[in-house]
ROBAPA-576850 format. One record per residue (C-alpha): x, y, z. Coordinates in steps of 0.5 Angstrom, whole numbers, plus 500, padded with zeros to 3 digits. Example, Ala and Ser with C-alpha at 12.3 -4.5 7.8 and 13.67 -1.06 7.14 Angstrom:
2
525491516527498514
This chain:
430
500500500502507498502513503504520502507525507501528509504535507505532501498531499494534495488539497481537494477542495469540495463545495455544494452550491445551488448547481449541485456539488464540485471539488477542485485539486490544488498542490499541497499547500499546508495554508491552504485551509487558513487562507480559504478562510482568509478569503471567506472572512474579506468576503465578509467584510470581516477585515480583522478576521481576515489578516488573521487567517492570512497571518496564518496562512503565511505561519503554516507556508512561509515560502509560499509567495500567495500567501503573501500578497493575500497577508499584504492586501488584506492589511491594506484593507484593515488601513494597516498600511504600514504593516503592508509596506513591512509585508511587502519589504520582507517579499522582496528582501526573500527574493520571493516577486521572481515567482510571481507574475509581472503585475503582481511583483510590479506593485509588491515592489511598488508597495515596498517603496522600491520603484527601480523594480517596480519600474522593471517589472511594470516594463516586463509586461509592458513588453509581454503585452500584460500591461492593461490600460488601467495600470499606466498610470502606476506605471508612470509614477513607478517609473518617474520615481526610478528617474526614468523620466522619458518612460513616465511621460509615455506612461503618463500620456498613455493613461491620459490618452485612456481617459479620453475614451475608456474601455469598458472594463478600465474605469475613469479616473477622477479629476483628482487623479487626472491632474496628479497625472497632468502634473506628474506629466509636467514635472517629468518633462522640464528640464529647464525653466525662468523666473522674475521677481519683483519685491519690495522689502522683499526679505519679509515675503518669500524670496524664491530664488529668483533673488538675491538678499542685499546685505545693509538695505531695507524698504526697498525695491528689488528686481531679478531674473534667472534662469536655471537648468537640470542637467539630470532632469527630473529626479521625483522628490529630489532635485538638482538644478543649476543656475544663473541670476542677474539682480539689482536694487533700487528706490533704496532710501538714506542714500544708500546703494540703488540702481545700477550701481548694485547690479550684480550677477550670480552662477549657482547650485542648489538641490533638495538632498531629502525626499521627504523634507522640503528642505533646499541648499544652495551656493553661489558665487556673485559676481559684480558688475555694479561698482557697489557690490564686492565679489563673495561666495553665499550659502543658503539653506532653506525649508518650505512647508504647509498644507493646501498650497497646490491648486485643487480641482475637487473643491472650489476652496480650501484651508492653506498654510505656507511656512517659508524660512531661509538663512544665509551666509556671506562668506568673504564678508562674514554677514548673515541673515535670515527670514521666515513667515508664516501665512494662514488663510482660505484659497479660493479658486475663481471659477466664474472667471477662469479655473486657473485663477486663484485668490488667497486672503491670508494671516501674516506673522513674520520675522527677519535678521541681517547681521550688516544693518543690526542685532535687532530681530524686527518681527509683525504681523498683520493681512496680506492677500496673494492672487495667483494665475496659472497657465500653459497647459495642454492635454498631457499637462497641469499648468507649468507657469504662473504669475504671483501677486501678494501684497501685505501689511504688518504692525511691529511686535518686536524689534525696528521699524523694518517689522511694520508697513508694507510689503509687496512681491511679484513673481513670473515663473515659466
């Protein structure tokens, strides 16, 4: 008589239903039984039953990459997302996505947060024509986060292209994904971009970079222009960009520096080290061409945060918060400054006039220091109001240039005069 190890043994499975009775034959699978009730309980919507039969499953089979992904889904499910991304990260550690098929090991890679495997695997059954329309979309973001900006933008076009004419079993995306898309399409395709700005008092507003703090003058007009380039293109939530930026100042009163005089040019590096730090270093070097201003190196370092800041479709207003805060160093003259603001107020999107045009009524604290002028940290508060209209789009992309607009009015808390009054700045950004 033949035995067989009873791990051995294969799994029939037999049910009774209103067509009568049937039995299907599986591999031994010791998890078999656990992961049937796994199914049974998400099919019951019993979330907490389910990751537990699941955990199980993967306990009496270990090696047994289905059990896996039934344990990864179902914690995804249960909001344990978290303990997904875990479940995930041990799959891929365990070499176990070769035994999987393309899609599934694509978004078990995605899930761990290694998008250069997802990315491949995505490109395998893009090859194998296994692709469906519906999975473009992950495709493209899997493949702009491994820097593979040429593919995402196909990806991104495809998925788009998709949404104009959906098949019956490939459902709509909202407009909230279709302009995550739009906007990814955007990022992964510029290389290269311009900006102007015009402020007054602009170290109380956010300078952006198309500016150049002034040592030792205050309530007066600054104006700049720069243009920058990515010699890598896009790198998702990092970045490296190299620049060049003329700037001059001028209306400065008390006899100070203005005009031509101050004019000067600056060649420059800056990059976004941290993916999930909004957090920006740069250096450069100015170059003198007005006969006030002295040759010397500059180190910025600056941090950006808030909520609401994006434009948003799904809604015709929304809460935002804008923190911007930036110190710097002159290194030849030994000054520093720095400045930060924080705006608190409701965006609103005009509709009756355009979509694309945004109106930002806000709340203003804000606080300054340049060692050149004095040790005082002027600091107010006060109103301000932004407008902001957006513009250069297309079918593949969100809008990729605006024109900024903020006018603001601070009391003094703290410190000199240069905490109160009026404060103003504008910036085109191509």
């Amino acid at each position: 008589q033949l035995s067989l190890d009873p791990a051995r043994r294969p799994v029939i499975d037999c049910v009774v239903d209103r067509f009568g009775a049937s039995c299907d034959v599986y591999a031994a699978d010791p998890g078999f039984a656990a992961a049937r009730a796994a199914t049974l309980a998400a099919a019951a919507k019993d979330k907490s039953a389910a990751v537990a039969h699941a955990r199980d499953a993967v306990k009496a089979a270990p090696d047994d990459p289905q059990h896996r992904v039934q344990l990864i889904n179902a914690l995804s499910a249960a909001g344990d997302q978290r303990g997904a991304t875990h479940e995930a990260q041990q799959m891929l550690a365990a070499g176990m996505l070769d035994a999987l098929p393309d899609m599934s090991a694509a978004y078990i890679a995605q899930r761990a947060g290694n998008n250069r495997v997802a990315y491949q695997r995505f490109s395998m059954a893009d090859e194998a024509g296994t692709l469906p329309a519906a999975a473009h979309a992950d495709a493209g973001y899997a493949a702009l986060h491994a820097h593979r900006n040429r593919e995402a933008a196909r990806y991104f076009e495809q998925a788009i292209d998709a949404s104009a004419s959906p098949a019956g079993d490939t459902p709509s995306p909202t407009p909230v994904q279709l302009n995550d898309m739009r906007s990814a399409h955007a990022e992964v395709t510029r290389d290269w971009g311009f900006n102007t700005s015009l402020n007054y008092r602009g170290a109380g507003m956010q300078p952006g970079y198309a500016s150049s703090p002034t040592p030792g003058t205050s309530n007066n007009w600054q104006a700049g222009v720069e243009a920058y380039w990515r010699p890598f293109g896009s790198l998702g939530e990092r970045m490296l960009e190299l620049y060049a930026r003329g700037y001059e100042s001028f209306g400065v009163k008390n006899g100070g520096a203005s005009g031509v005089e101050t004019l000067q040019a600056t060649v420059g590096a800056r990059a976004k080290p941290f993916s999930q730090i909004d957090a920006i270093v740069a250096f450069e070097r100015i170059i003198p061409i007005g006969s006030r201003v002295n040759p010397d190196w500059l180190a910025r370092l600056a941090y950006s945060g808030g909520f609401g800041i994006e434009r948003r479709v799904d809604v015709p207003s929304w809460w935002t918060a804008k923190l911007y805060a930036e110190t710097g160093a002159y290194l030849n003259t030994g000054s520093v400054y720095a400045t930060t603001n924080l705006q608190l107020g409701r965006t609103f999107r005009m509709d009756s006039y355009s979509p694309k045009w945004t109106v930002f009524p806000y709340a203003v604290i804000g606080a300054d220091y340049d060692s050149s002028v004095n040790h005082s940290i002027p600091f107010g508060a006060g109103v301000g109001i932004s407008t902001r209209y957006w513009f250069r789009d297309s079918q593949y992309d969100a809008p990729r240039s605006y024109v900024d607009l903020s006018v603001q009015y601070r009391l003094k808390i703290a410190g000199d005069e240069r905490a109160r009054g009026v404060f103003f700045g504008m910036i085109y950004s191509y």
